[in-house]
C-alpha positions as CSV (number, residue, x, y, z in Angstrom):
1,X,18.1,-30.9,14.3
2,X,14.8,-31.6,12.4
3,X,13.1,-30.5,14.8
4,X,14.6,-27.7,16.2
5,X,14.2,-26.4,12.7
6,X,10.3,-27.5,12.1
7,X,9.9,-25.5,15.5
8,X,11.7,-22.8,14.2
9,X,9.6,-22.6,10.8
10,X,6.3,-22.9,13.2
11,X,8.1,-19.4,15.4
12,X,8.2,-17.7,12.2
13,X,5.2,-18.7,10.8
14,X,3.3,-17.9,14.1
15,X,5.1,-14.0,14.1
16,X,4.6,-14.0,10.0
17,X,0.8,-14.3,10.7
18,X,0.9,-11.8,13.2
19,X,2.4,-9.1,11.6
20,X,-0.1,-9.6,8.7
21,X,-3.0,-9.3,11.1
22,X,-1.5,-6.0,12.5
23,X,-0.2,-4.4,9.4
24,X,-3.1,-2.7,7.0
25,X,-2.1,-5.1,3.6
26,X,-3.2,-3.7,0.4
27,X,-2.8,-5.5,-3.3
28,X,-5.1,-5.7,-6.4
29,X,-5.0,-1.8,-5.8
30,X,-5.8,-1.7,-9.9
31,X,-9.1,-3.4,-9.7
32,X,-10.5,-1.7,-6.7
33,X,-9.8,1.9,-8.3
34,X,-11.2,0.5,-11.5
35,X,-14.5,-0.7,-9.6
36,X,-14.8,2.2,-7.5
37,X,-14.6,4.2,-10.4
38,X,-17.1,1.7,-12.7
39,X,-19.8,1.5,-9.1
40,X,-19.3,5.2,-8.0
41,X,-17.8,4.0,-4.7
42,X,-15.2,4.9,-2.0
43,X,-11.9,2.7,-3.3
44,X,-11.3,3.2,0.4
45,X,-14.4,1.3,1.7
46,X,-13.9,-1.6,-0.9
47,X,-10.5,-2.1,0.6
48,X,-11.6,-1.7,4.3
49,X,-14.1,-4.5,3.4
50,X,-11.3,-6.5,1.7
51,X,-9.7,-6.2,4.6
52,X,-12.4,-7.4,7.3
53,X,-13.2,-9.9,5.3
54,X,-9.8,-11.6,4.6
55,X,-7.1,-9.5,5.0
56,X,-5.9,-9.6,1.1
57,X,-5.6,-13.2,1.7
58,X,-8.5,-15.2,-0.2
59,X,-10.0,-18.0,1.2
60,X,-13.3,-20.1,1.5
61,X,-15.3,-19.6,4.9
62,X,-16.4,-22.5,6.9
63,X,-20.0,-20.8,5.9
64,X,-18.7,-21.3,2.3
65,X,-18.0,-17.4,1.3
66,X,-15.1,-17.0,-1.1
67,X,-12.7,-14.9,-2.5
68,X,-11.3,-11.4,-1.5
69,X,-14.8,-10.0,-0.5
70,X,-16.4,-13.2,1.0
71,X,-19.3,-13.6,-1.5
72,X,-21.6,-16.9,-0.5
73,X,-22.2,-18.4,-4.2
74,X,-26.1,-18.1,-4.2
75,X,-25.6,-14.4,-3.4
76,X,-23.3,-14.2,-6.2
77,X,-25.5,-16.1,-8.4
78,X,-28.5,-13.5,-7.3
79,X,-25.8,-10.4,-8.1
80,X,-24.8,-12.1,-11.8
81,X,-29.1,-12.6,-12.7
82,X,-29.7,-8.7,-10.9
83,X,-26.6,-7.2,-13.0
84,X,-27.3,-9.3,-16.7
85,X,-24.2,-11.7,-15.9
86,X,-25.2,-14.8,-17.9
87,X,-21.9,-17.2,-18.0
88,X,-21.0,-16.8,-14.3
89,X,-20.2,-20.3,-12.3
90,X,-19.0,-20.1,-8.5
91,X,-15.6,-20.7,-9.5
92,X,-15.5,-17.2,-10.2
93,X,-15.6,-16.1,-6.9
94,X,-11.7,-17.1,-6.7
95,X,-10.9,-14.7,-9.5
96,X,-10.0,-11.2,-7.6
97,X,-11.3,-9.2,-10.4
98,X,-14.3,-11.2,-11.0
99,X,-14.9,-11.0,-6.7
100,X,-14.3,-7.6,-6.4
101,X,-16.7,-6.6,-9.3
102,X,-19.3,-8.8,-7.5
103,X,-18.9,-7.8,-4.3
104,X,-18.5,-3.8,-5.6
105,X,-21.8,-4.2,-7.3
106,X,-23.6,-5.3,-3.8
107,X,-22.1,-3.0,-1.8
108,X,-23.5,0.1,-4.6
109,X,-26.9,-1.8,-4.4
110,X,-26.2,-2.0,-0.9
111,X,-25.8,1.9,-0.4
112,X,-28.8,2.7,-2.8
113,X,-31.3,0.5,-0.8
114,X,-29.9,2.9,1.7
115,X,-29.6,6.0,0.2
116,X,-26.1,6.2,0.7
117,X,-25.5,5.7,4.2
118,X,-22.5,3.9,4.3
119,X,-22.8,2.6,8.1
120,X,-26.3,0.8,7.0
121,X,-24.7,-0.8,4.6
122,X,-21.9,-2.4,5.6
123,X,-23.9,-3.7,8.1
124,X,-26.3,-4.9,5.8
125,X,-22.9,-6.8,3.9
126,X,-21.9,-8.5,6.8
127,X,-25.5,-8.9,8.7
128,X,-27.7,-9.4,5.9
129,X,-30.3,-7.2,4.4
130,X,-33.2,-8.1,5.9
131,X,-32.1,-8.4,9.7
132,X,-31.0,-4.5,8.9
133,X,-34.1,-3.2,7.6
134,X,-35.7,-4.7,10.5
135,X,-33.1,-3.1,13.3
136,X,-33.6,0.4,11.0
137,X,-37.4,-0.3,11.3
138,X,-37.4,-0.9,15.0
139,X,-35.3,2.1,15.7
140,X,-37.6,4.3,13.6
141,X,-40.5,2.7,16.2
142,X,-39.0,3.7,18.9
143,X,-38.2,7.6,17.8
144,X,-34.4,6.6,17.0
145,X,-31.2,5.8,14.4
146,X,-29.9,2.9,14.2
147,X,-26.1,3.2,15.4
148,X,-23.2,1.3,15.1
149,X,-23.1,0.9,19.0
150,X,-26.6,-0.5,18.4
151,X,-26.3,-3.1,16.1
152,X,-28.0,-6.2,17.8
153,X,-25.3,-8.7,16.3
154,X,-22.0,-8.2,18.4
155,X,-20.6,-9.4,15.2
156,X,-22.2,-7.3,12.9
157,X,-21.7,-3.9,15.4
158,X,-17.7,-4.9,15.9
159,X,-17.5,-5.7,11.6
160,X,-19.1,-2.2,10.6
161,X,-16.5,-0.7,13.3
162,X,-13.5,-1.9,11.9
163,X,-15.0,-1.6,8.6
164,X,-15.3,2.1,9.2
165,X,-12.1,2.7,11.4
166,X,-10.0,0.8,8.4
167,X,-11.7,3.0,5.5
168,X,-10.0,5.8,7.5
169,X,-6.6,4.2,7.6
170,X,-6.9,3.4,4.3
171,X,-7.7,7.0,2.6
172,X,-4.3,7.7,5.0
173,X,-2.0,5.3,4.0
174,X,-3.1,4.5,0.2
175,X,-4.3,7.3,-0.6
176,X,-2.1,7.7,-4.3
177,X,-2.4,3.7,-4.9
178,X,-6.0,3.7,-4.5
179,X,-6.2,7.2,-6.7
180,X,-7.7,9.3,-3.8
181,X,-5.6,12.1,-4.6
């Protein structure tokens, strides 16, 4: 009986995770509209990068990012010294509201360094700064744009894809809870 019921528990478990994978989660709805509004963002794009990043479910990376918007501690650190913070500790990072600010505030200085373009910059979020002003740079060089079909990183290229594709969905579905309309 045990284990007829420890199998069933691991069934539902298994089908609980994928429906959560499949269905477009959204919670802390609050504190994205209240960064968006505070970073003059898209509350749409914070959430679609919520949602590559973890889904809405917080957790620590094996590359040791944490929290909703998978901030690595030094870069948080770097955000708190370039944005006056001056009692942050990385223990933050597993505060949503504390997370999202950070990570709201490096998406904004993300899409200044590049003058808005929000493809560049979640690319830069997920593929790092300077590996996107060099992929910008070598497309210039060669009489192009840098597009999200070529990204170098297969990782970065499918990220800023469903990154994009989910900001979409998101304006769709949550349009009233993240104060789009």
């Amino acid at each position: 009986m045990a284990v007829t019921g420890l199998l069933l528990w691991l069934v539902v478990s298994v089908v609980h995770q994928a429906v959560r994978n499949v269905a477009l989660p959204l919670s802390d709805a609050s504190i994205i509209r209240e960064q968006a509004s505070e970073k003059h963002l898209d509350p749409a794009l914070i959430a679609a990068v919520i949602y590559a990043e973890t889904k809405f479910d917080p957790r620590a990376s094996p590359a040791g990012a944490q929290g909703l918007m998978q901030i690595l501690p030094g870069t948080a650190y770097y955000l708190a010294h370039l944005s006056g913070g001056t009692s942050f500790t990385a223990g933050d990072l597993a505060k949503p509201d504390i997370n999202v600010a950070y990570g709201s505030y490096y998406l904004r200085y993300l899409l200044d360094h590049y003058d808005g373009n929000e493809m560049l910059a979640v690319a830069a979020y997920n593929g790092g700064l300077t590996n996107v002003d060099e992929w910008v740079a070598r497309a210039r060089a060669e009489g192009t744009q840098l597009s999200p079909e070529t990204i170098p990183f297969p990782e970065t290229r499918e990220y800023v894809q469903r990154v994009l594709s989910a900001q979409a969905a998101y304006r769709a579905k949550y349009s009233r809870q993240l104060g789009l309309n």
